[in-house]
C-alpha positions in Angstrom: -40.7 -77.0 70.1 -37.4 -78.4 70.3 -34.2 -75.6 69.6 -33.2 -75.5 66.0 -31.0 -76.8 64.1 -27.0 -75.3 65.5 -26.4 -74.4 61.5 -29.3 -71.8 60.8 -29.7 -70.4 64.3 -27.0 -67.6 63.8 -29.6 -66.6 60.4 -32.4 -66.4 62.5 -31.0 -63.4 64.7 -29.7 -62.0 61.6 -33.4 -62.3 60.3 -35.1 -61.0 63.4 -32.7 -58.0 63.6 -32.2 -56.5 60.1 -34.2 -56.5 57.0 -32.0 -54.1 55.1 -30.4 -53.7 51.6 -33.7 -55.0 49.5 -33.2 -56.0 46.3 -35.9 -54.0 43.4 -38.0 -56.7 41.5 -38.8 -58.2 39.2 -35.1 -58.9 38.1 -33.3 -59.6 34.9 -32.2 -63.2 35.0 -33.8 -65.9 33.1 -34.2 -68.6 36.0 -35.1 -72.0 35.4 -35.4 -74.6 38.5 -33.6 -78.1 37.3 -35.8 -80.8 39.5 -34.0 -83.9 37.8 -30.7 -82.3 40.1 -32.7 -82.6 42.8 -33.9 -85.9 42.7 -30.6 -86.8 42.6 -30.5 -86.3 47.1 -33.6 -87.7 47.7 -32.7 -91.0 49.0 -34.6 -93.4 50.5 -31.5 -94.7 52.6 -28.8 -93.4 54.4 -28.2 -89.5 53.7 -31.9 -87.7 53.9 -31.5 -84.2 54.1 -28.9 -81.6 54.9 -27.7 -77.9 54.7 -24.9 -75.5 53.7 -23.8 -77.1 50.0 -20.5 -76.0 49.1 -19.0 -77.8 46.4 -16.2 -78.1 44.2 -15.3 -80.3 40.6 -12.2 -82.2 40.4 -10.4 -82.4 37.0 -11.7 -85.9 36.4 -14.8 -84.0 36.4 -16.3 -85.4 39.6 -18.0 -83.1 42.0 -17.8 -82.7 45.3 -20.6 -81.6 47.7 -20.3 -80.6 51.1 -22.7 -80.9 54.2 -23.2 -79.0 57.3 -25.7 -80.4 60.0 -27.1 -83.6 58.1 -30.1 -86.7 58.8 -29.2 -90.3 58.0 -31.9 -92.7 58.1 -34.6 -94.8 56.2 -37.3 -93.8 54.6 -40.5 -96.3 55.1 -43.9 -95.2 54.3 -43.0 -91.6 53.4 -41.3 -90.4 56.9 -38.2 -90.4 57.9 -37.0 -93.3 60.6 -33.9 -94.1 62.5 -32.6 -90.7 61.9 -29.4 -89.9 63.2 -27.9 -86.1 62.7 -24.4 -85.8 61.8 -22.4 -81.9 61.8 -20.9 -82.5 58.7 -20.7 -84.9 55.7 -19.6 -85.2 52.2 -21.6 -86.0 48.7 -19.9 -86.9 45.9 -21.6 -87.3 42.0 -19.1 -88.6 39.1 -20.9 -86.5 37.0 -22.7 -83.0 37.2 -26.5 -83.9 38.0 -25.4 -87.6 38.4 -26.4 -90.0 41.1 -24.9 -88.7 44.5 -23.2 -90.9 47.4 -22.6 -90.2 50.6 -19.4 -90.1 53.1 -19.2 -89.8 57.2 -17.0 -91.0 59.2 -17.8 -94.2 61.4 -17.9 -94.0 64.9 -18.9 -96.3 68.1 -21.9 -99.1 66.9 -21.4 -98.5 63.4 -22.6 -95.2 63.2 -22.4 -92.4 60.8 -20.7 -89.5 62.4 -18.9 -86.1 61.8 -16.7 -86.5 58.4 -14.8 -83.6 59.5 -13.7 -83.5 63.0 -10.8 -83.0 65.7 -9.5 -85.9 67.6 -11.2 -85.4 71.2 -12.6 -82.4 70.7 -16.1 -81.0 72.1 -15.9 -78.6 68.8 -17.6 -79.6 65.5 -17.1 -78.5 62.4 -19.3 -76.6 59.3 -17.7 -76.7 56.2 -17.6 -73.4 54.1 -16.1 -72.7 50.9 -13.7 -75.7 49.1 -11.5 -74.9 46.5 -8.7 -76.6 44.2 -5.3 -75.0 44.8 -3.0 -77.3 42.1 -4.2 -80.9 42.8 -4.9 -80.4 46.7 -8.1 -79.7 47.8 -9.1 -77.5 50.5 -12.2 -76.5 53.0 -12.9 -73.9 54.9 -14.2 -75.2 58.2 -16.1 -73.3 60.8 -15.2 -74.4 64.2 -18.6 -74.3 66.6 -19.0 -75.0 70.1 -21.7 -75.8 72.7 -21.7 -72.5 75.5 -22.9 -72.9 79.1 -26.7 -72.4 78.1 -29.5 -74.5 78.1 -31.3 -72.1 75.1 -31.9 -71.8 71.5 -28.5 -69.9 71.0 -26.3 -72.1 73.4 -23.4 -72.0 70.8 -20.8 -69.9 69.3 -18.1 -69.8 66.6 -14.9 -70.3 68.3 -12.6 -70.8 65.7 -11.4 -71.2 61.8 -9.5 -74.3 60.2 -8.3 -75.2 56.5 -8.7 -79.0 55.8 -6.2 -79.5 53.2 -6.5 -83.2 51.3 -3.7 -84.1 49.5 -5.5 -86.6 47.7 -8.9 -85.2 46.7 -9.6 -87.9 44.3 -9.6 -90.8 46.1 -12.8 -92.5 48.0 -13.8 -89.6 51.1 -12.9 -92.3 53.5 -9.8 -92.6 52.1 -8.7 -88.9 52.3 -5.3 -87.8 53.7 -7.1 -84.7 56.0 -4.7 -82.5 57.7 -6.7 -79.8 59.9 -4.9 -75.9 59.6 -5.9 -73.8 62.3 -6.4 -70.4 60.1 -5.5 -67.5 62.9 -7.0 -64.6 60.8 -10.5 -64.7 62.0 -11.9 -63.1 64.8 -15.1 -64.2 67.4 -15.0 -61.6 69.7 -18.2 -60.0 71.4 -18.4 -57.3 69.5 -16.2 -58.4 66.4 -16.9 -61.2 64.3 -14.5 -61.8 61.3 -14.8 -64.9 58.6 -12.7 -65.4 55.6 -14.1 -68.9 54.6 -17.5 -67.9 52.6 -15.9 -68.0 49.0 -12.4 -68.3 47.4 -11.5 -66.6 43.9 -8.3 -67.9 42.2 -6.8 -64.9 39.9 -3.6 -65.9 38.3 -1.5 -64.0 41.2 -3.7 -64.8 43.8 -6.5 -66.6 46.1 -9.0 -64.4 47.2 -10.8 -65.5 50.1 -14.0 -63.5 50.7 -15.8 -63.2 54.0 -17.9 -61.0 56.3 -17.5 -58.8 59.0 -19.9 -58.2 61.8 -20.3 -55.8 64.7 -22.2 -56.1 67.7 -24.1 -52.2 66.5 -24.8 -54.0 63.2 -25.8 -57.3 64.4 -28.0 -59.0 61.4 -25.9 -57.3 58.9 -22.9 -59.1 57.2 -20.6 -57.0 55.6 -18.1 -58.2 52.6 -14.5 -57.8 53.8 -12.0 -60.1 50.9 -8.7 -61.0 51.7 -5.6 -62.4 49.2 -2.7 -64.3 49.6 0.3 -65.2 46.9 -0.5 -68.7 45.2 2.8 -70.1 46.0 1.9 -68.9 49.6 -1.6 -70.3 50.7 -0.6 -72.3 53.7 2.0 -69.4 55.0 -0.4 -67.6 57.2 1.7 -64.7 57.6 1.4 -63.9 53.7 -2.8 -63.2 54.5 -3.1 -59.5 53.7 -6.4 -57.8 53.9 -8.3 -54.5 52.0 -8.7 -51.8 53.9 -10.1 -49.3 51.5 -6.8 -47.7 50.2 -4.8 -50.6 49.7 -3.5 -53.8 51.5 -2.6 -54.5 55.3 -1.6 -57.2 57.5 -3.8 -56.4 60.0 -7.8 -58.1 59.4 -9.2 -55.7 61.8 -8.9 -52.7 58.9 -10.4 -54.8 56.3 -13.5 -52.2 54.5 -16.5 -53.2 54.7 -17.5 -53.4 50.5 -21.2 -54.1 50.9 -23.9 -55.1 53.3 -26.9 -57.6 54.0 -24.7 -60.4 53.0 -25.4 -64.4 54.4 -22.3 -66.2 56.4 -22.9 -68.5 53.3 -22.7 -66.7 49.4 -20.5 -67.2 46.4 -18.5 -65.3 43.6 -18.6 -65.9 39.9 -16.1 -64.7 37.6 -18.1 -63.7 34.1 -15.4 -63.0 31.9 -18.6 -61.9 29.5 -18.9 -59.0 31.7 -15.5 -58.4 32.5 -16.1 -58.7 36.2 -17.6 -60.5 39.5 -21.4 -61.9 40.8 -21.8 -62.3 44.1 -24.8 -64.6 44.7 -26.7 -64.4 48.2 -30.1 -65.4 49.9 -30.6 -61.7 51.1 -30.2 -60.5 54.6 -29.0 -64.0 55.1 -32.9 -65.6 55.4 -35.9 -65.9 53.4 -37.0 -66.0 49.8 -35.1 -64.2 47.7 -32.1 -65.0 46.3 -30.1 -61.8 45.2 -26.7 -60.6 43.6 -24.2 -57.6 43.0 -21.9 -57.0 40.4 -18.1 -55.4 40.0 -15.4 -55.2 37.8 -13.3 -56.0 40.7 -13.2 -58.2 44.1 -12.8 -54.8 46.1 -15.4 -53.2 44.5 -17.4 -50.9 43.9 -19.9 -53.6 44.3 -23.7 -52.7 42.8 -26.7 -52.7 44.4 -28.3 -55.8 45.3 -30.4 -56.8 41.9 -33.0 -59.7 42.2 -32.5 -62.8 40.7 -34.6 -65.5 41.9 -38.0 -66.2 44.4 -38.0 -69.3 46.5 -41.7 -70.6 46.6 -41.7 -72.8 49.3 -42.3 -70.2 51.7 -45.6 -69.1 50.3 -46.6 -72.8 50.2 -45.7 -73.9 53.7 -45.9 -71.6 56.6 -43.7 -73.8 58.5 -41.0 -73.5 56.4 -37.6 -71.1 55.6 -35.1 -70.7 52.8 -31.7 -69.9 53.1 -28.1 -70.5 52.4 -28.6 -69.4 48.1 -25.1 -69.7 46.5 -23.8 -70.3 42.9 -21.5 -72.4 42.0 -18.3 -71.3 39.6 -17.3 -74.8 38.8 -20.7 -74.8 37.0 -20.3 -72.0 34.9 -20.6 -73.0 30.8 -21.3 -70.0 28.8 -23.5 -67.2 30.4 -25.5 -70.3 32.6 -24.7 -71.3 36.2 -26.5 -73.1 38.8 -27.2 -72.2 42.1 -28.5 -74.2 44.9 -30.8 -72.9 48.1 -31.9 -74.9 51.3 -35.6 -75.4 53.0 -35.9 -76.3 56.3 -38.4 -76.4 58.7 -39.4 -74.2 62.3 -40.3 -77.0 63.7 -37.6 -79.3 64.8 -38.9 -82.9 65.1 -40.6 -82.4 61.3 -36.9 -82.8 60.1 -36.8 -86.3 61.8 -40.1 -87.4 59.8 -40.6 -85.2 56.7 -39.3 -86.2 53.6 -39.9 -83.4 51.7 -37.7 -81.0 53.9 -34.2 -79.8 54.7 -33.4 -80.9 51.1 -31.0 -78.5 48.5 -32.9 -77.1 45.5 -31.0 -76.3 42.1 -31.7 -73.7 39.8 -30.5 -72.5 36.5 -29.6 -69.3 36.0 -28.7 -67.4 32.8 -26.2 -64.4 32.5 -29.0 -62.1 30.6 -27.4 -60.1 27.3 -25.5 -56.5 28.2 -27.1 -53.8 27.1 
């Protein structure tokens, strides 16, 4: 079997090494699955599957959708031909649960390739969380590269980068892109700090949330949240970090809140409740889709509660779920949707299966406080 695809490998070893922090069924949360969302990415040309899903709505009410390792193709007599696999790309919909389009970048013969990417650079890029700051857009990027090795896990996380557009609602291939490097994150062998998974705006501050992980806890994300002043985003030196007692300037003594998190997860604001949801796929693979709760961003955070069972798995043996997120733009009342990816073990079934590495969307409903 050919290696997997780069974006899920580092969930795999999370999967194989740590099934902890289980969240107790059945939960509380009236879920509904909203196929006609769906529908919308199943093309039959050009973009035919992807993963990761971030997104972000623009005032004019447009949403933006973004990509990591994605297939472009035709699709003739069910399967998948001509695919090509791009690292990153961008979807856009005028409308919530409109008709989506798709953005790369062109490179030699007319190809699509990498929407994000550094100019002669052996890196590429996975975008994380976006977010609006005034009428500039920005995406976390997680900077990957190709190691020595000839395996399954010949690749690491080398680096972090803001993509800041100046000019979010133009056409994708007409975006202004300037490329940050964002020196707060650490990929060291036994230290592995991210602060791209999701971004909070309070009216002081962005919070940007991420996870730590240790070589002793390998499999186990850990929420660590960060803040900077608004007026302050871009000035790197104005990053401070929770340590469990208050703020510092060093990341390396951000607290650990919570555990058997996903590199990829979200956070909701429900004023309703007066505090925070953090939405997950637990332990970062599988089935179950899971949150926590707290009146704050620094905690206490709850115990995991269950809020949603992915069926493909029982249905196909040959097949994962992963990456589960909500997403805030989409928040109206006490509903929400959330989005989850299935993918396959078996690498070449990407290249001919139409029915796989496609997002799912789900409705979910804030249920009444007791």
């Amino acid at each position: 079997m050919k290696p997997l695809t780069l974006m899920f490998k580092t969930l795999l070893i999370g999967f194989a090494c740590c099934m902890n922090s289980r969240a107790e069924g059945p939960g509380e949360y009236p879920v509904r699955a909203l196929p006609q969302w769906g529908k919308q990415f199943k093309l039959q040309k050009g973009w035919l599957g992807g993963d990761g899903l971030y997104s972000v709505q623009l005032k004019s009410g447009k949403v933006l959708w973004f990509f990591g390792d994605s297939i472009f193709g035709e699709i003739k007599e069910g399967k998948r031909t001509k695919p090509i696999m791009v690292n990153n790309c961008v979807g856009t919909q005028d409308r919530p649960g409109g008709p989506a389009h798709f953005f790369t970048q062109e490179r030699e013969g007319k190809k699509p390739g990498a929407f994000f990417s550094l100019k002669d650079s052996k890196s590429w890029f996975w975008p994380m969380a976006a977010f609006m700051a005034g009428d500039q857009l920005l995406v976390h990027l997680a900077e990957i590269e190709k190691t020595g090795g000839d395996g399954v896990f010949a690749f690491r996380q080398e680096g972090h980068y803001l993509a800041r557009i100046q000019n979010p609602d133009a056409l994708p291939t007409d975006w202004n892109v300037e490329y940050l490097h964002f020196p707060h994150s650490r990929f060291e062998k036994n230290l592995t700090l991210f602060w791209g998974s999701a971004v909070v705006q309070t009216s002081d501050f962005y919070y940007h949330l991420g996870y730590r992980e240790t070589k002793a806890i390998i499999g186990s994300k850990e929420l660590v949240v960060s803040r900077v002043p608004i007026a302050k985003l871009v000035d790197f030196k104005s990053w401070e970090f929770y340590s469990g007692s208050g703020w510092s300037v060093n990341p390396v003594e951000a607290k650990p809140l919570c555990s058997g998190l996903a590199s990829e997860f979200s956070v909701l604001k429900i004023s309703k409740e007066k505090g925070f949801l953090l939405v997950y796929t637990e332990n970062g693979l599988g089935d179950r889709i899971v949150c926590r709760k707290a009146e704050a961003l620094t905690g206490v955070w709850s115990k995991p509660e269950f809020l949603f069972q992915c069926p493909e798995m029982a249905k196909d043996k040959g097949v994962f779920c992963y990456s589960g997120k909500a997403h805030p733009w989409s928040l109206a009342g006490e509903k929400f949707v959330v989005t989850y990816c299935v993918n396959t073990w078996d690498f070449w079934r990407l290249f001919k299966d139409e029915n796989v590495y496609l997002p799912h969307f789900l409705e979910v409903q804030i249920p009444k406080k007791k």
